[in-house]
N, C-alpha and C positions, 0 to 999 in steps of 0.2 A: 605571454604564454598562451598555447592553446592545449586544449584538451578535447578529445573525440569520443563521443559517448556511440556506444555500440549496442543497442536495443532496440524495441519493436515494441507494437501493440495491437492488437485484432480481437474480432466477435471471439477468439478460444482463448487467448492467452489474457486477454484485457488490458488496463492501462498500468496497472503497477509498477511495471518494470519500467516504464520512461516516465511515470510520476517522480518516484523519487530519484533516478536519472536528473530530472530536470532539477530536482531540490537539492542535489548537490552540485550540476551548475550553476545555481542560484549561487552558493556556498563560495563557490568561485569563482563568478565572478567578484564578489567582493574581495577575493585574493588577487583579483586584476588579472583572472585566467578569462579567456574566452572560451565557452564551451561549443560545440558542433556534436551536430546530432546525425547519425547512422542508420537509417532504417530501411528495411528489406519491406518491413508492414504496417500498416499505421491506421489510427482512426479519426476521422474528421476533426472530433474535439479534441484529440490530441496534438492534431498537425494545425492548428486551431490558437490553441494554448501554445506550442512550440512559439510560433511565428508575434504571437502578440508577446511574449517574454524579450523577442529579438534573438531565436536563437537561431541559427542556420541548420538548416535539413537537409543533406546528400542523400540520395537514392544509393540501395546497394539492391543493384539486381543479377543474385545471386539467392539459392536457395539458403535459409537461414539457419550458421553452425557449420555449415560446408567448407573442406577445402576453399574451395574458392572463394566463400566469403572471406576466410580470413583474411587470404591473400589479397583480394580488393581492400577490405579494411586495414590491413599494415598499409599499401600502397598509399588510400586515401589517406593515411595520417599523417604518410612522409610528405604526402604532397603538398599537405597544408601546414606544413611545421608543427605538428603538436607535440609537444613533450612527454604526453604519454594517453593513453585510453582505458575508458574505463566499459566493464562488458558485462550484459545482468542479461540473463536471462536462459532458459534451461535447457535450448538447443545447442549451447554454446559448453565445448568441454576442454579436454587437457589439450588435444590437439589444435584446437582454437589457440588457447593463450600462449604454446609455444611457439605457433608461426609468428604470434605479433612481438612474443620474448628474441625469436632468433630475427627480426627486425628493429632490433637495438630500442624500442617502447617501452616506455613505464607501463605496467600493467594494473589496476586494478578490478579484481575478480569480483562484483556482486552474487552472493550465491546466499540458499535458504535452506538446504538439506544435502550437503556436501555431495551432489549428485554428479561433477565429474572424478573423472577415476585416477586423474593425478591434477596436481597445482602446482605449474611453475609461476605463478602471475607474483610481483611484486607484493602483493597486499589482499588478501582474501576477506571479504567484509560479508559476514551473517550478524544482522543485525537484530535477530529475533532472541527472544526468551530459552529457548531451549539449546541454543547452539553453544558449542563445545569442543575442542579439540579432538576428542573422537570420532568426529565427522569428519576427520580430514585429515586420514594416517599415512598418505603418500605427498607429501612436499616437498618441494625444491629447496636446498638449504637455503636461501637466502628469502620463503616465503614468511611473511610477515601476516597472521592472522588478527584479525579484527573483528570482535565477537562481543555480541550481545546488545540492548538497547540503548547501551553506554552511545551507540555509533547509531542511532536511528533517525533515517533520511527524512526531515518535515520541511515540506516544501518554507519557503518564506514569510507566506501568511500566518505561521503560527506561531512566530516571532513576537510579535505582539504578544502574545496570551505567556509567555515564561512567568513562571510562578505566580499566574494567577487562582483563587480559588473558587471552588462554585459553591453555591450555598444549595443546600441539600433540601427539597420541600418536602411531608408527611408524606404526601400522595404524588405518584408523578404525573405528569399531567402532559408534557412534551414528550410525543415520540418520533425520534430520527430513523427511518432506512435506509441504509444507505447498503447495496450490494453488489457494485462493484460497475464497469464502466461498460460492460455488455453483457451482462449475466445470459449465460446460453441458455442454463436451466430456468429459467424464468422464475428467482426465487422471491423477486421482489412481488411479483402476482403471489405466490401463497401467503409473503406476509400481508399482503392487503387484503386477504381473505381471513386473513388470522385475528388482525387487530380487528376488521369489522363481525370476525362471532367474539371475538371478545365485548363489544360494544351492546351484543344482542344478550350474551350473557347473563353479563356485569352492570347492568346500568348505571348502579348508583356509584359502582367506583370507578367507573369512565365518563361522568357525564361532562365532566369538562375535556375530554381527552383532545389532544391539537397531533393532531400525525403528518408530518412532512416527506416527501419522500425523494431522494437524492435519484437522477438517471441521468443519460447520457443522451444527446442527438442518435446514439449511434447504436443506442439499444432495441434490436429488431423486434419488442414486443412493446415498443412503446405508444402507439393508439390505443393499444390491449389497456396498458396499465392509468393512461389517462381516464379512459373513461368508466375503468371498475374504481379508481381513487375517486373520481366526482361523486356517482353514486353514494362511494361513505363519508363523503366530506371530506377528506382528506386533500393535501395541496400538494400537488407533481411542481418539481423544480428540475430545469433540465439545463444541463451544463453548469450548475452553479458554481459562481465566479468569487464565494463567500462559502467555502465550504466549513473554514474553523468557527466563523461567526456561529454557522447554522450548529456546530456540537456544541459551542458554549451557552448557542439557547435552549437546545434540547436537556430532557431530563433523563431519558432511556435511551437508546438507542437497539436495533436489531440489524445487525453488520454481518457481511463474510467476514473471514478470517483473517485476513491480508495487511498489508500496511496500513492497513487504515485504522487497524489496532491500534498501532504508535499512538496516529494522531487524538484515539479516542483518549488513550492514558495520559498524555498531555496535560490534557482538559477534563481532568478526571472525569469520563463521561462511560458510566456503568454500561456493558452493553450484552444483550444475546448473541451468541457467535453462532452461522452457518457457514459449512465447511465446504463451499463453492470448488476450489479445487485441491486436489491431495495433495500438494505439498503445503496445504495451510495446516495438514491436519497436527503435524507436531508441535506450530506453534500455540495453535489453538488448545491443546488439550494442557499444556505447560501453561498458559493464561488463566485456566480456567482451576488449574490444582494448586494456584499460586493468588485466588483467590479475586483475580482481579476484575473475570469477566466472566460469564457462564457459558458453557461450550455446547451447544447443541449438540452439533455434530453433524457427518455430511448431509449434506440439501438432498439427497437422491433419498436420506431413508428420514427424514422426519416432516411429517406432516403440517398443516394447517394449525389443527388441535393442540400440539407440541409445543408450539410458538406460541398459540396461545395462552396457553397456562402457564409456558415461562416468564412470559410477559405479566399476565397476571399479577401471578408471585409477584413480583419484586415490584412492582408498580405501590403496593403500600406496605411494602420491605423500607421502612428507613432506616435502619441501622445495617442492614447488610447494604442497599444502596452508597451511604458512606462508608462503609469498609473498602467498597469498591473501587471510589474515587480517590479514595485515600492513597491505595496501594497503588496505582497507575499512576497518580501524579512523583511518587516518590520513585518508580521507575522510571520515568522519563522524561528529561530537565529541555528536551527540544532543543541543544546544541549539540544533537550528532551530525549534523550536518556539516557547521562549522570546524566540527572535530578532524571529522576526513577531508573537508579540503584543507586545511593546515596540514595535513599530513600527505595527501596531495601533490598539492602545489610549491613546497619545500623538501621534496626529496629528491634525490641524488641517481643519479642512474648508475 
C-alpha cells in the first residue's frame, strides 16, 4: 500500500505540518504502508530528515491549495498507486479535498481550526485540545471526524518514552527553547534575552540554571542567536536528531504553541507557551485553562520582561510544576499516531 502525504514547510508556515505528516508515515509504515511526500515548499532540514527516514519527495510545482495543485496531486497519487492521501495544511480547502474525493482517493484531512468551509475528506483529524464538532458544521455524510489528543501525531522517537515519568526537582534548573523550525518573529532572541535578565535578576535561584536552546539550519537569525546564547552561556543545538531525549532532560521548557505541545505533555514537561502563529492561539489558551501549560500569548505582544517572570515563577513552583506534568502525561499516551494509521491503512473506500 501507498499513501501520498500532501504538505509543505517554509520560513512562514514552518515544519509542523510535515513533522507530524512524517510521524504518521512513520505510523505506517509499520502498517506496511509506504508513505510519499508532496511538496510545493520545503526546508533544508526537512527535506533532510525526509530523505534520511527513506521517504520519497515529489515536487508539486504548482502554487499551493490551487486548482491545480490538487489536480497535479490526484494525478500524482493515481500514478503511484496510492490508496489514499493524506493533506495538512491551511491553503488547502473544500475544493482541494473534493478534486482528490472525485478522483476515487481515500482522503484524510489534517486541520487545527476548522478553517475550510466544507469537508468532504474521508476522515478529518484535529488533533488539538480544543477541537470539537462545532468547528465543522458542513460535512459530507460519509465524513468521519477525528478529534482531540486522543489522535496526536508523535513522531517515532517518543515511542520509547510511553508511560514514562519524570521526577519533579524543588527548583528547576533545566531550561528547553524550543520555538519552532524558523521563527520569523525571532522569538527565540527574546527568550535568550529573557532567561539572561532573569540570570541578572535572580542570582541565587538561577545559579545553577543550564538553558538549551532547540533551532533549525534554516532559521535566518541564527548567527544572531548563536552568539547572543554564548554570551549567557547557554548551548544552541541545531537540527537536533534527539529532540524527545532533549524534553525528558529538560525541567521548564518556553515553547510556541504548536505540536510540540503534544510532545511536551508526553513527557510531562511543564512549559511557557508563545503564541508564534494564530491558529496556535485556540489551542494554546485551552492548555493553558486546562492547567497544563501557561499561555503567554502572542509573541508580537509580550515582551522580554513577561518571559521572564513567567519563567521565574514556576522555576521554584514545585507543586504547580507537577500539577503540570501530571495533567499532560494523562492527556497524552503517544499512540495517536498508531491510532490513525490503523484507521488508515484498513479502510475501505
Amino acid at each position: 500500500m501507498k499513501i501520498l502525504f500532501r504538505t509543505d514547510a517554509g520560513l512562514q508556515i514552518g515544519a509542523g505540518h510535515a513533522m507530524r505528516c512524517l510521524a504518521l508515515a512513520q505510523a505506517c509504515r509499520d502498517c506496511e504502508a509506504e508513505g510519499i511526500f508532496a511538496m510545493a515548499e520545503t526546508l533544508p532540514a526537512i527535506a533532510t530528515r525526509l530523505s534520511d527516514e527513506g521517504m520519497a519527495v515529489s515536487p508539486i510545482t504548482a502554487s499551493a491549495g490551487s486548482a491545480e495543485d490538487a489536480a497535479r496531486t490526484a494525478d500524482l497519487a493515481r500514478a503511484q498507486g496510492c490508496a489514499g492521501v493524506v493533506v495538512d495544511g491551511y491553503t488547502f480547502g473544500a475544493e482541494f479535498q473534493q478534486t482528490l474525493k472525485d478522483a476515487g482517493l481515500r482522503v484524510l484531512f489534517i486541520d487545527d481550526n476548522g478553517h475550510a468551509s466544507h469537508y468532504s475528506a474521508d476522515f478529518v483529524l484535529n488533533q488539538n485540545l480544543h477541537a470539537s464538532p462545532a468547528l465543522y458544521p458542513s460535512c459530507a455524510a460519509g465524513t468521519q471526524l477525528l478529534l482531540g489528543p486522543h489522535y496526536s501525531l508523535l513522531r517515532r522517537e517518543f515511542s520509547a518514552w510511553r508511560g514514562w515519568r519524570r521526577e519533579i526537582p524543588p527548583v528547576a534548573r533545566k531550561i528547553l527553547v524550543t520555538l519552532g523550525a524558523s521563527d520569523p518573529a525571532n522569538a527565540t532572541l527574546r527568550s535568550i534575552q529573557a532567561l539572561d535578565s532573569l540570570k541578572a535578576k535572580q542570582p541565587t535561584l538561577t545559579e545553577n540554571l543550564e538553558v538549551t536552546i532547540l533551532v533549525t539550519g534554516g532559521n535566518p537569525h541564527l548567527q544572531t542567536l548563536q552568539s547572543e546564547a554564548a554570551k549567557s552561556g547557554f548551548a544552541v543545538l541545531v537540527n537536533a536528531a534527539d529532540v524527545s531525549q532533549q524534553m525528558a532532560a529538560a525541567d521548564l521548557a518556553v515553547s510556541a504553541a504548536g505540536s510540540t505541545c503534544y510532545e511536551m505533555a508526553q513527557l510531562g514537561l511543564p512549559a511557557c507557551l508563545l503564541v508564534t502563529a494564530e491558529n496556535q492561539a485556540g489551542s494554546a489558551a485551552e492548555l493553558h485553562e486546562r492547567g497544563i501549560f501557561q499561555n503567554l500569548g502572542r509573541v508580537g505582544e509580550i515582551g522580554a520582561g513577561e518571559i521572564a517572570g513567567a519563567v521565574g515563577d514556576l522555576l521554584s513552583s514545585l507543586e504547580r510544576r507537577r500539577a503540570m506534568s501530571e495533567r499532560g502525561q494523562a492527556l497524552v499516551d503517544g499512540c495517536g499516531a498508531q491510532r490513525l494509521a490503523d484507521i488508515l491503512c484498513n479502510a475501505k473506500n
